[in-house]
DSSP file (Angstrom, degrees, kcal/mol; ACC not computed):
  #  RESIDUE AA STRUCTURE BP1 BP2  ACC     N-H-->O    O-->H-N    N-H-->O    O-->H-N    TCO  KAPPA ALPHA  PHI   PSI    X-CA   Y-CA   Z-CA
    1    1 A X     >        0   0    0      0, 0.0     4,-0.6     0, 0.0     5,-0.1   0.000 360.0 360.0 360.0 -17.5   19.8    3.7    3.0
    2    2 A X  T  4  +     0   0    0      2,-0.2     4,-0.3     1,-0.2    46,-0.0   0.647 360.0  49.0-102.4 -13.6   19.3    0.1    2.3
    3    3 A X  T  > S+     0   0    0      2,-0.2     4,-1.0     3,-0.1     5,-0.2   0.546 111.9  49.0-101.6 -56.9   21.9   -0.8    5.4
    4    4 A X  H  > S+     0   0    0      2,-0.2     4,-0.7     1,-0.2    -2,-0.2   0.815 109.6  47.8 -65.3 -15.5   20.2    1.5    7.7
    5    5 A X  H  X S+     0   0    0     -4,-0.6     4,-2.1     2,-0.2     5,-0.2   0.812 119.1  42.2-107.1 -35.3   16.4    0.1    6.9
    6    6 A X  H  4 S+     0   0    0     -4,-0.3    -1,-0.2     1,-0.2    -2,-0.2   0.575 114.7  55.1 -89.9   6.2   18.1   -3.8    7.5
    7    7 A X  H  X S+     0   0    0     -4,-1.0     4,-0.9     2,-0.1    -2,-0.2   0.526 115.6  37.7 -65.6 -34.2   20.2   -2.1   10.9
    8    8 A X  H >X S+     0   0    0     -4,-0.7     4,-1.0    -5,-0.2     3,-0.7   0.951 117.8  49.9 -87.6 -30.9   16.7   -0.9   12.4
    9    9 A X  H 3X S+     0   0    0     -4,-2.1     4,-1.4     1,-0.3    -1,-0.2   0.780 117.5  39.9 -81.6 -19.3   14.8   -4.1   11.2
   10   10 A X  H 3> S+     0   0    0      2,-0.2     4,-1.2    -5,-0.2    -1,-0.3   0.765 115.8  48.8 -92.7 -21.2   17.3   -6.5   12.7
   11   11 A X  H << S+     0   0    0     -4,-0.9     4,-0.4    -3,-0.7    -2,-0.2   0.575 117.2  48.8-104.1 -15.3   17.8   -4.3   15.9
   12   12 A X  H  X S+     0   0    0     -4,-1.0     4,-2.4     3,-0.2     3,-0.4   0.796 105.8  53.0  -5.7 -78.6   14.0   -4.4   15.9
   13   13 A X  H  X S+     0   0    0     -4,-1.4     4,-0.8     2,-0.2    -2,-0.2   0.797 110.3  45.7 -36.2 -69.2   13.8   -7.8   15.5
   14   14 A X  H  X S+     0   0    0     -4,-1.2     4,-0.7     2,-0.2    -1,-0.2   0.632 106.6  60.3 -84.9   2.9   16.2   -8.5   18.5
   15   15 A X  H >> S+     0   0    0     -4,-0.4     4,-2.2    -3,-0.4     3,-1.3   0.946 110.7  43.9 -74.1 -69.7   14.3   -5.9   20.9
   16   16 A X  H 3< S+     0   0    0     -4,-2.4     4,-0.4     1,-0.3    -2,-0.2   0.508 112.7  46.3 -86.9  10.2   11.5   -7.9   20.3
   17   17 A X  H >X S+     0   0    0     -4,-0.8     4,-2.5     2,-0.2     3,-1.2   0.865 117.2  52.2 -88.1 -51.8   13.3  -11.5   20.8
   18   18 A X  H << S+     0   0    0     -3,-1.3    -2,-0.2    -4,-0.7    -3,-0.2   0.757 103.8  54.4 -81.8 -50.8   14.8   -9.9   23.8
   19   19 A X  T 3< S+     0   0    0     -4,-2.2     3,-0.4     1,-0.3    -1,-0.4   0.626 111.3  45.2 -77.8 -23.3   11.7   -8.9   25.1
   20   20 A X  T <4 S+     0   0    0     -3,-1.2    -2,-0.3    -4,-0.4    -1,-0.3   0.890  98.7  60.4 -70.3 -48.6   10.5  -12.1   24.9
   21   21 A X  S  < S+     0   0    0     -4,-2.5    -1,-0.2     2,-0.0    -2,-0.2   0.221  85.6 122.7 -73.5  16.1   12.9  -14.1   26.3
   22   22 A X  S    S-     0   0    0     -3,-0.4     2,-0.2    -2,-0.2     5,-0.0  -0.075  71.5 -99.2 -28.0 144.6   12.5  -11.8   30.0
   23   23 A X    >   -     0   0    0     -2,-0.1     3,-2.6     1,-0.0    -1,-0.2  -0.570  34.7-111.6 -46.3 139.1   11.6  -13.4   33.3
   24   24 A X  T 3  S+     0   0    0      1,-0.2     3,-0.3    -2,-0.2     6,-0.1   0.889 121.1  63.3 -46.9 -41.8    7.8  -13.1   34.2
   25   25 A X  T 3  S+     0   0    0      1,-0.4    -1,-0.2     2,-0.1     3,-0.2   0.442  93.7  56.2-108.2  -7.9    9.0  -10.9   36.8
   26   26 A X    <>  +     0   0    0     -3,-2.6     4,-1.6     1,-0.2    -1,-0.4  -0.397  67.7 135.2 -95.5  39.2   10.3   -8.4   34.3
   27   27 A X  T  4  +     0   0    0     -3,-0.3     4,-0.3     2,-0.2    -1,-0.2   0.868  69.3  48.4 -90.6 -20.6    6.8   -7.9   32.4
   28   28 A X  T >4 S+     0   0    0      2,-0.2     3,-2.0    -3,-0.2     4,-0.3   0.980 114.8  43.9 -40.7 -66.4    6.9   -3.8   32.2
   29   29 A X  T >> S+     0   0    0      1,-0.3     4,-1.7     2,-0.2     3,-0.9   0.782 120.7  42.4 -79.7 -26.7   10.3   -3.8   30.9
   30   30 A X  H 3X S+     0   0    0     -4,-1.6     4,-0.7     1,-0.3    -1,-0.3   0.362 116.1  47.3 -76.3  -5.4    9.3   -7.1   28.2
   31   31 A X  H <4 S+     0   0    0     -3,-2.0     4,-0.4    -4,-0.3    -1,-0.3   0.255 114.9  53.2-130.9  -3.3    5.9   -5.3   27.4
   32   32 A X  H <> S+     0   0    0     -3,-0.9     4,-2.5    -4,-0.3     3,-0.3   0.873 114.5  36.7-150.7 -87.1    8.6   -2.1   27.0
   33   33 A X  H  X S+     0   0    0     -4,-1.7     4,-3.9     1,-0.2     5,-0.4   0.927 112.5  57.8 -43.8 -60.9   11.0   -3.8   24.5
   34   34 A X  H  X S+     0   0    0     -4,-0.7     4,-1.8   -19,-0.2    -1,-0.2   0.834 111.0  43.2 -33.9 -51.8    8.4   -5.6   22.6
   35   35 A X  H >> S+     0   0    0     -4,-0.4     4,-1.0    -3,-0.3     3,-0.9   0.998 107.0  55.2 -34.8 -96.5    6.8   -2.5   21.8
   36   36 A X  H 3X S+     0   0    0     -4,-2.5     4,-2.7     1,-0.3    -2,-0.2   0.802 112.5  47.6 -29.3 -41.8    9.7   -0.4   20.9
   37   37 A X  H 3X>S+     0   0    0     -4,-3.9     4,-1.6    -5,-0.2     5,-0.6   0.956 108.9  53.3 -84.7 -35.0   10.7   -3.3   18.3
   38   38 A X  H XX5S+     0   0    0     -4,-1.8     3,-3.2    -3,-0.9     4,-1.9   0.907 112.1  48.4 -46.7 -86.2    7.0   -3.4   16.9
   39   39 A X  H 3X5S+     0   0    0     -4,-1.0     4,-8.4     1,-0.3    -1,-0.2   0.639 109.5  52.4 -18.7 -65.7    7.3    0.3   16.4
   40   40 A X  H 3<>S+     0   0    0     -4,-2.7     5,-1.5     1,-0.2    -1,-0.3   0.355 108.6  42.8 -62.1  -1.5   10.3    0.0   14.9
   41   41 A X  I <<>S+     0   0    0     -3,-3.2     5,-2.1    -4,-1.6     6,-0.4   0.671 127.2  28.9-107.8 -41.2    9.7   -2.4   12.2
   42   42 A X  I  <<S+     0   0    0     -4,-1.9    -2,-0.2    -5,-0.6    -3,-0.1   0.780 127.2  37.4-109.8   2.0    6.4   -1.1   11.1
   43   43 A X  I  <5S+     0   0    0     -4,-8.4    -3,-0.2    -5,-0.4    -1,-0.2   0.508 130.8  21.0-132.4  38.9    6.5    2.6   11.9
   44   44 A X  I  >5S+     0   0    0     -5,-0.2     4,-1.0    -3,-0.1    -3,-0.2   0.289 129.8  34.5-140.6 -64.5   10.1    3.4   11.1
   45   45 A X  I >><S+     0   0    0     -5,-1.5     3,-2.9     1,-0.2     4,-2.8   0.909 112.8  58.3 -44.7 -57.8   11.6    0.7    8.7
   46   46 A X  H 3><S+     0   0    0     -5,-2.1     4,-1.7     1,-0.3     5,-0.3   0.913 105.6  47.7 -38.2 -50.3    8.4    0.0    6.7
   47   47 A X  H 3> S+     0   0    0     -6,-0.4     4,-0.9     1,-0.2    -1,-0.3   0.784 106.1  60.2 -79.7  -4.1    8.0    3.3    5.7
   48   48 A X  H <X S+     0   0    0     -3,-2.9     4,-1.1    -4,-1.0    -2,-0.2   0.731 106.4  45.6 -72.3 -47.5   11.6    3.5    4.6
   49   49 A X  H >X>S+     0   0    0     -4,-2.8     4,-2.2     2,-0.2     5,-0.5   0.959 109.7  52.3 -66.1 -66.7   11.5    0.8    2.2
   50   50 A X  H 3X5S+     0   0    0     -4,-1.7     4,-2.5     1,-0.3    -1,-0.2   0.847 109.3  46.9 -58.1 -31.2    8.7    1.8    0.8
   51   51 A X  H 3X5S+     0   0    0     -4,-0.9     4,-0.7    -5,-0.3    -1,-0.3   0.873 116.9  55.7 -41.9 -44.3   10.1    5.3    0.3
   52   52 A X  H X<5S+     0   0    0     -4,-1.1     3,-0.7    -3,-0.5    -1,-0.2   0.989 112.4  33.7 -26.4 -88.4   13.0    3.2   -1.0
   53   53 A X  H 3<5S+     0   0    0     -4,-2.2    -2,-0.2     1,-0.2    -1,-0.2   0.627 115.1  54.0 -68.2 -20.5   11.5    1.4   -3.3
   54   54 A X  H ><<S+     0   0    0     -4,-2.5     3,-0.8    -5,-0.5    -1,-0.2   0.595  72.2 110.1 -96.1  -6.3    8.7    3.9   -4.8
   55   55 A X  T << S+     0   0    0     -3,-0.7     3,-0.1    -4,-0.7    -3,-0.0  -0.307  78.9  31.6-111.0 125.3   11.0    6.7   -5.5
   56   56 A X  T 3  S+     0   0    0      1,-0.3     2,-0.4    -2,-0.1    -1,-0.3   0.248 104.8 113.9 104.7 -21.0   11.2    6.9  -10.1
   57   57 A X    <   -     0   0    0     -3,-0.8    -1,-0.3     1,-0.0     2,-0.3  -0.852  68.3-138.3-127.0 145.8    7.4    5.6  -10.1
   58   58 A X    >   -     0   0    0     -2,-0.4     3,-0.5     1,-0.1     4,-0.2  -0.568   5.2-156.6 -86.8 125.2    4.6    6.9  -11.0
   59   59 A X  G >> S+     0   0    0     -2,-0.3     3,-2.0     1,-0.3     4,-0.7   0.798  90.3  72.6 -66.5 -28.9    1.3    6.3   -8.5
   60   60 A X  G >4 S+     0   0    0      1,-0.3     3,-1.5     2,-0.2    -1,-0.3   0.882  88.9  59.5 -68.3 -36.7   -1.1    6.9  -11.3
   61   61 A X  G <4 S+     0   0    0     -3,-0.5    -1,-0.3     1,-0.2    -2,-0.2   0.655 109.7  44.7 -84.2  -8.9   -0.1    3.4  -12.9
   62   62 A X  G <4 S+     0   0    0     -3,-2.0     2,-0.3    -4,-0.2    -1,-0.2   0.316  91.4 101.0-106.6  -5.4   -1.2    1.5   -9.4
   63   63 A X  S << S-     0   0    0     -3,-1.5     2,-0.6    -4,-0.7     5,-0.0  -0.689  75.7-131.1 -80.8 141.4   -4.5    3.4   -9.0
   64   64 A X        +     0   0    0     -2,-0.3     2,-0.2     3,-0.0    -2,-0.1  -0.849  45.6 165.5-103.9 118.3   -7.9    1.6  -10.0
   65   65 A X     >  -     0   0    0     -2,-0.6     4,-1.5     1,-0.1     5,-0.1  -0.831  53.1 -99.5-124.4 151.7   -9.4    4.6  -12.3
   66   66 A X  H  > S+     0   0    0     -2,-0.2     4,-1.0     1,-0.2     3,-0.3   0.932 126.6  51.9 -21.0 -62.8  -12.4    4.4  -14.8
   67   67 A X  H  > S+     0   0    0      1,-0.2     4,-2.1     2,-0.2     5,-0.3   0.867 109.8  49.6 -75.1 -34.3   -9.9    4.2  -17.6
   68   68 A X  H  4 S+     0   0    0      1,-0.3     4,-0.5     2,-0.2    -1,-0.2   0.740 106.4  50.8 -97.3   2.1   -8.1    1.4  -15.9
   69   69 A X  H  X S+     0   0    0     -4,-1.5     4,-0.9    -3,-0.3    -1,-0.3   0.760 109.6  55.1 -94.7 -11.4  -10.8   -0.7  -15.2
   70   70 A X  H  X>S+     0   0    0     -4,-1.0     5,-1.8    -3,-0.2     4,-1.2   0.801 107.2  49.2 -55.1 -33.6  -11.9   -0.4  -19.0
   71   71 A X  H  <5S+     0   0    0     -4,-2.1    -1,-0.2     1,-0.3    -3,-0.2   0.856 107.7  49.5 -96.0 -17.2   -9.0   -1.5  -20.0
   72   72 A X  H  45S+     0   0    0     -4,-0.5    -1,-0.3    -5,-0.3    -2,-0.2   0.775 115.7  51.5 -58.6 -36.4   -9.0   -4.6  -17.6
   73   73 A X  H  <5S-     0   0    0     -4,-0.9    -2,-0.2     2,-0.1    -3,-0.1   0.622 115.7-122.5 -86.7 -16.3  -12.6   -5.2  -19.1
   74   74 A X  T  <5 +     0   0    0     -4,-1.2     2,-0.3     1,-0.2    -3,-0.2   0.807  62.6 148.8  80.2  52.0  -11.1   -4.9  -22.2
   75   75 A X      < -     0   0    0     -5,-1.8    -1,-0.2    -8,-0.1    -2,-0.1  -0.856  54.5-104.3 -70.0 111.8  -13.9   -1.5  -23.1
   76   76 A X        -     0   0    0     -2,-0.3     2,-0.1     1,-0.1    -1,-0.1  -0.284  47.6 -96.4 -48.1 150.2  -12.9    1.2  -25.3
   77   77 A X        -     0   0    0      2,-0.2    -1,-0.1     1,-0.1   -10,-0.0  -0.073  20.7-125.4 -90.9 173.5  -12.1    4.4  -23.3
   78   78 A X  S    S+     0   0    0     -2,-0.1     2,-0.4    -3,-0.1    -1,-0.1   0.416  80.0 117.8-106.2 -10.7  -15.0    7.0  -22.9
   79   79 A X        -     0   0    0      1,-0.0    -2,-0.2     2,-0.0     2,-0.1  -0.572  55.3-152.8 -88.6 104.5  -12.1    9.6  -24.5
   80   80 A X    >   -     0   0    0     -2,-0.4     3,-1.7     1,-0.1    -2,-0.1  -0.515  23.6-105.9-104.1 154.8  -13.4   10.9  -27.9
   81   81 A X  T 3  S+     0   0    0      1,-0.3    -1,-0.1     2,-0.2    -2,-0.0   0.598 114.0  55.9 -40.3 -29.2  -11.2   12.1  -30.8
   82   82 A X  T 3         0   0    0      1,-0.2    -1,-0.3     0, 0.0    -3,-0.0   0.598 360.0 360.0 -93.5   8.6  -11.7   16.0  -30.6
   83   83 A X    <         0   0    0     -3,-1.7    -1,-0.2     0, 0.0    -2,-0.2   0.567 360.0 360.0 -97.3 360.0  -10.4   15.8  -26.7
């Protein structure tokens, strides 16, 4: 996986080098590439990695909750003994 997500961002990468480096006369087919690598770095790699990387962890521990701004404020939890 980790070889396919740096193969799209580098082929990415050079669509949009590519697409720059065009003759003015070419600006559809440069406005074409550019695009197509923009896409591809933020709406097909990006969302690989993070899928990547997030996979074993838990979201709850990166959400701003009640309880985790008490405990940044350094507040006893609202959570009583018989609960």
């Amino acid at each position: 996986m980790k070889y396919i997500i740096t193969l799209i961002t580098l082929a990415s990468f050079a669509s949009i080098i590519y697409g720059f480096s065009l003759e003015e006369n070419n600006t559809q087919i440069s406005h074409k590439y550019i695009g197509a690598g923009t896409v591809g770095i933020f709406l097909v790699a990006m969302p690989l990695f993070l899928i990547k990387e997030s996979k074993g962890k838990k979201l709850n521990d990166y959400m701003i909750t009640e309880e985790s701004l008490r405990k940044m404020q350094g507040k006893k939890s609202k959570k009583t003994d018989s609960q």
